[in-house]
N, C-alpha and C positions, 0 to 999 in steps of 0.2 A: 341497441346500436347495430346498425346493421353490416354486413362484409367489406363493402367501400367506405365504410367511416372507421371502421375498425384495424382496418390496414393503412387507413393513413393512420392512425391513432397512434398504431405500436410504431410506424417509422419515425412518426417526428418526436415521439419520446427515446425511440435509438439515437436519432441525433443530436438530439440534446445531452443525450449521455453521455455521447462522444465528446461533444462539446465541452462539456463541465469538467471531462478529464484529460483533456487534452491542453485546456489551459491550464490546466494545475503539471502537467509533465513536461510541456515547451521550453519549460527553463531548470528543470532539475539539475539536469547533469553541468548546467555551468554558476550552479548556485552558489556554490564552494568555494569557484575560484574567483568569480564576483565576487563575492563577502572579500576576499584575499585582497584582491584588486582595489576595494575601496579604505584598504587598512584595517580588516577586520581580524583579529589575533586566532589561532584556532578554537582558542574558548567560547569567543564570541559565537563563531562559525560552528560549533555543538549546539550554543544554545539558539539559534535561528533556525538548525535543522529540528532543533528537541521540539520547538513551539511547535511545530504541525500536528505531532502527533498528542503533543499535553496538551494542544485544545479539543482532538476528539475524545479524548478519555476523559475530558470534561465533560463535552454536551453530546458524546456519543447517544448514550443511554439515555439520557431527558429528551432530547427531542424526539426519540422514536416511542415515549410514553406518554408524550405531549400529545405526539400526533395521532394515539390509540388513542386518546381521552376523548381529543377533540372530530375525532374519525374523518380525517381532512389530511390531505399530503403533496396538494399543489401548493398552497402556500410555502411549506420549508421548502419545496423546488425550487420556486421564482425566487425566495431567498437565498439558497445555494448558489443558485445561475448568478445572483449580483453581487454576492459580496464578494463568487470567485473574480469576477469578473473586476469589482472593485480592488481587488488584491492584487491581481498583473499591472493595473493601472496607477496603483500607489508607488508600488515597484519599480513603474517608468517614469514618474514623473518626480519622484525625490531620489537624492543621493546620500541622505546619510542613513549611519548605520541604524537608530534607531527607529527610521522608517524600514529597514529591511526586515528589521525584526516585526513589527503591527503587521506589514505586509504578509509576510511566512504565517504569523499566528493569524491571521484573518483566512487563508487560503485552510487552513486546520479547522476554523471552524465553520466552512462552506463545506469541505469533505465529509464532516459530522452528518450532514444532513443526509448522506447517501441511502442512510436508512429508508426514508421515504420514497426516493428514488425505487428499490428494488419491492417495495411494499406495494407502490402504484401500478408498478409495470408487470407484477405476479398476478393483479388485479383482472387483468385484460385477459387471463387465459384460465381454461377449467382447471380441476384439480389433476385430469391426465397430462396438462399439457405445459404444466408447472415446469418441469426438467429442461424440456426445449426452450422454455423463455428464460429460465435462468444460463442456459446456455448461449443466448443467445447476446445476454444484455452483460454476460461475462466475457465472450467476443469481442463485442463492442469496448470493454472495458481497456482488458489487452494492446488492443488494437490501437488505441487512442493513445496509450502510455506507450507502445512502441514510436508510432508516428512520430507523436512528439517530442520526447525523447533522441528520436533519433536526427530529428532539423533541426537540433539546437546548435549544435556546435558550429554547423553551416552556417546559419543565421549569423552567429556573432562575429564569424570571420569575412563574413560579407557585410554587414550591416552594424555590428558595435555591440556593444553589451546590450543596448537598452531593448536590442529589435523583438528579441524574444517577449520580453515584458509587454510591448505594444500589441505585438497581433495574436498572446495571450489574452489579453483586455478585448482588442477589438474583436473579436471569437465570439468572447464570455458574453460581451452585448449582444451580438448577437443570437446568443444559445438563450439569454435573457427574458430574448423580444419571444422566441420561439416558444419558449417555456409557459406562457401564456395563452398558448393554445393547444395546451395538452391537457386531454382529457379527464376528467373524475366525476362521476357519478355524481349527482346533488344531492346524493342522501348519503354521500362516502362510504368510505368501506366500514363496515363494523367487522373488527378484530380488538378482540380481549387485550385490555390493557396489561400490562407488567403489574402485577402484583407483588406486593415485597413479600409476602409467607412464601410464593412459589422460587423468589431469587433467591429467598434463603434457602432454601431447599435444595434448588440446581448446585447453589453453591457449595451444600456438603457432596456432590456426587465428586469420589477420586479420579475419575478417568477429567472429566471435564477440568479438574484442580491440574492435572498432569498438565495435558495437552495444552492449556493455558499458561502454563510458566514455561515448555517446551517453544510454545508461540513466540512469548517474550523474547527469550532468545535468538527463536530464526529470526525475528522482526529486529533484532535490535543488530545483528551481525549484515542486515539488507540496507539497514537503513545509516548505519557506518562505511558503508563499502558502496555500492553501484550507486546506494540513491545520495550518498553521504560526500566521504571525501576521496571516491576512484577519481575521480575526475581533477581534482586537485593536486592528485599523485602523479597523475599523465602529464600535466602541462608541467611538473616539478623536474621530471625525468628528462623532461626535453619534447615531448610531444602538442602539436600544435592545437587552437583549439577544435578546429574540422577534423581531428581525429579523433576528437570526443564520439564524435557521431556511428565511427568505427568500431571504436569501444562497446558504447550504447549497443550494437546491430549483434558484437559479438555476445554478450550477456542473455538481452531479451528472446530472443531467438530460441536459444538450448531452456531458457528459462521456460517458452510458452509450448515449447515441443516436450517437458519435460509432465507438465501436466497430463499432458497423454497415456502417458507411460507408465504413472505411480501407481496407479490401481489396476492397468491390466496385464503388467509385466512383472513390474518390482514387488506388490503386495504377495502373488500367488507362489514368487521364487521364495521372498525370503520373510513375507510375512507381515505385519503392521509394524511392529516392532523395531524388528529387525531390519526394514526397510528405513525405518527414521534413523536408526546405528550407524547404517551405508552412508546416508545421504548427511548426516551432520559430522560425520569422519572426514568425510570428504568435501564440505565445504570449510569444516577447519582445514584441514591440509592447504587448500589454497589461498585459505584467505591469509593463514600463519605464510605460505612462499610470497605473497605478493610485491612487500618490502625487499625481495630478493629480485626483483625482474628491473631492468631497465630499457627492455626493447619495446616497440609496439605489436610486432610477431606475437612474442611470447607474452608481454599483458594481455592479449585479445584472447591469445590462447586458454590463459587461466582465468579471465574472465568465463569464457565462451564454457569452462567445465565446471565452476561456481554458480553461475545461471544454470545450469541442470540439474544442480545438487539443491539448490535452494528452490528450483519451481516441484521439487518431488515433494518439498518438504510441506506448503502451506496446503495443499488439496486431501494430504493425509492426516494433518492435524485439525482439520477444517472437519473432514467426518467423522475421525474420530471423536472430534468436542461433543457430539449428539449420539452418537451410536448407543449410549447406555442409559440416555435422559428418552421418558415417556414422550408418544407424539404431541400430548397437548402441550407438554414444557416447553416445545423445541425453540419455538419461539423467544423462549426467554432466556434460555439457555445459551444462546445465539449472541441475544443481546451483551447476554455476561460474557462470554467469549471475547467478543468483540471490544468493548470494553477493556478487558484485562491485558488482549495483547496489543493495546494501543501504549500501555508504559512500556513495551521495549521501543516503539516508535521515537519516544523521547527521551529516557535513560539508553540506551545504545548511544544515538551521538551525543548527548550533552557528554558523557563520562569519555568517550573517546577524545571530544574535542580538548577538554581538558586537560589528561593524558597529552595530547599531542600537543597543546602548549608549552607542557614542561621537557616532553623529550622526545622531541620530533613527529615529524604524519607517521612513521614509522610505528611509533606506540599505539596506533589508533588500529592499526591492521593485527599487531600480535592480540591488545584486547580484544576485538571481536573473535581471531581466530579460537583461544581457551574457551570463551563463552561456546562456542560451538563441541569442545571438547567437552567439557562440564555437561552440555546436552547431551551429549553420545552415552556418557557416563551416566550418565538421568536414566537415561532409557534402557541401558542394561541391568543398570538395579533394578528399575520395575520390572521390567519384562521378566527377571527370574524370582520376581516376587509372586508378578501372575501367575506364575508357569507352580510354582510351588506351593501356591491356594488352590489349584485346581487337585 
């Protein structure tokens, strides 16, 4: 492959990337208050958020062992690209609840597929230049979930509920058509399928057992709050839905500037540890005030310091899940990781929604916030368990 084929290569598989997450984030933040809007009770509204995430801890792992078997991973692409795409457009074109739910679950099992995603596009660069493409297609990831995210609430105050769902879909086609002419070697890659003696194996390591239920957690307290029902709370308080977008700007922001910060600031002041103690103190503390805010000032404000706490949290639990697993496991290791903290994706909000049917959206902010407590509490018991084996 030569320099000019190889640099188209890696862009239009950046934009496809972009693509595929961008229609999955276009309508996040007014997902809640949609489901609300068409008479959907908060339990309901748990279990359509729960579906995203119980379909990748379904076909997470299978399809990323499928696609070692079969050493091929443009196919689950072009599949990813249509079902998301099929999933905005299910969205827009029915109104009842039970299409909202196939919709949500379909868009969960298109995210599934990101495995292949990052396996193809590692593909494209030597073994020195791995960091930069993972940084690179982690930018693009960000970026997309900002964007989007962030023209949602415009959208629907200019254009209706359905706009977002539309040029969700209309994108996804297009990311589709694109996905089609992205590149893979005709003898694919060959990488070592998952073994199950080496998943059992990962899966006695304690560090990876830790950070994996610690995962659960952050994920399940993100996925109740910013990606869950913030937004539900906003329009309840009085806030419109173009301040969604506001909201949104104030969270992602401290959230992707936060990533910056956890391993060359927080880890050396106060350690691995101790830095995950900081950071889930502190997003309990806001997430437990949230119920107390009814300004836009001040939700943006405790958004804006929630998004800091919670982007320190995933890049540390992310390294850490491998730091203690041999290089040839890492791979699998990965897998189980990912895997495991896809059940807070779905237990977080179904149990909040729930919660919040019986006694207010109210309930739904104190549960996540404890769960964040109970974290903090996790990690100082290990931490002075490490500290007293050594």
């Amino acid at each position: 492959m030569n320099t000019l084929h190889a640099a188209r290569d890696k862009h239009i598989f950046l934009v496809v990337s972009f693509i595929f997450w961008f229609s999955h984030f276009i309508y996040i933040p007014i997902l809640s208050p949609y489901i609300e809007s068409m008479g959907g009770k908060y339990a309901f509204t748990g279990l359509v958020l729960s579906s995203y995430g119980f379909m990748q801890f379904l076909f997470r792992l299978p399809f990323g062992i499928f696609s070692d078997l079969i050493k091929l991973r443009r196919p689950f692409i072009i599949f990813g690209m249509l079902v998301s795409a099929f999933s905005c457009l299910a969205f827009a074109l029915t109104d009842g609840l039970g299409w909202i739910l196939l919709s949500r679950s379909l868009a969960g099992l298109a995210a599934a597929t990101w495995v292949a995603f990052t396996v193809l596009y590692s593909s494209y660069f030597t073994d020195k230049e791995i960091h930069r493409a993972m940084g690179s297609i982690s930018f693009v990831v960000v970026l997309a979930q900002l964007l989007g995210m962030s023209v949602s609430g415009y959208i629907v105050d200019e254009w209706g509920w359905h706009a977002p769902f539309w040029i969700g879909g209309m994108i996804g086609i297009l990311g589709s058509v694109l996905s089609l002419f992205i590149f893979e070697p005709k003898e694919g890659i060959q990488r070592e399928p998952v073994k199950l003696i080496d998943l059992t194996s990962v899966m006695r390591e304690s560090l990876l057992l830790k950070t994996s239920l610690l995962s659960i957690l952050a994920h399940s307290i993100i996925f109740t709050t910013m990606f869950g029902f913030i937004p539900a709370y906003a329009l309840k308080i009085g806030l419109e839905a173009g301040d969604i977008s506001l909201i949104v700007f104030s969270f992602m922001i401290p959230h992707a500037i936060a990533t910056l910060f956890a391993g060359k600031v927080f880890v050396p002041m106060f350690g691995q540890w101790g830095s995950l103690k900081l950071a889930f103190l502190l997003t309990a503390s806001f997430t437990l005030l949230t119920p107390f805010v009814h300004t836009k000032g001040l939700l943006c404000t405790i958004q804006g310091f929630n998004g800091f706490s919670l982007g320190l949290l995933f890049p540390l639990l992310l390294g850490m899940a491998i730091e203690s697993i041999p290089r040839q496991k890492r791979a699998t290791a990965m897998g189980a990781y990912q895997a495991l903290y896809a059940i807070g994706m779905f237990a977080g909000p179904f149990l909040a929604g729930v919660l919040n049917s019986y006694m207010g959206i109210a309930a739904g902010f104190y549960f996540a916030g404890i769960l964040g407590v109970v974290a903090a509490s996790l990690t100082i018991v290990w931490n002075r368990n490490e500290t007293g084996s050594r």
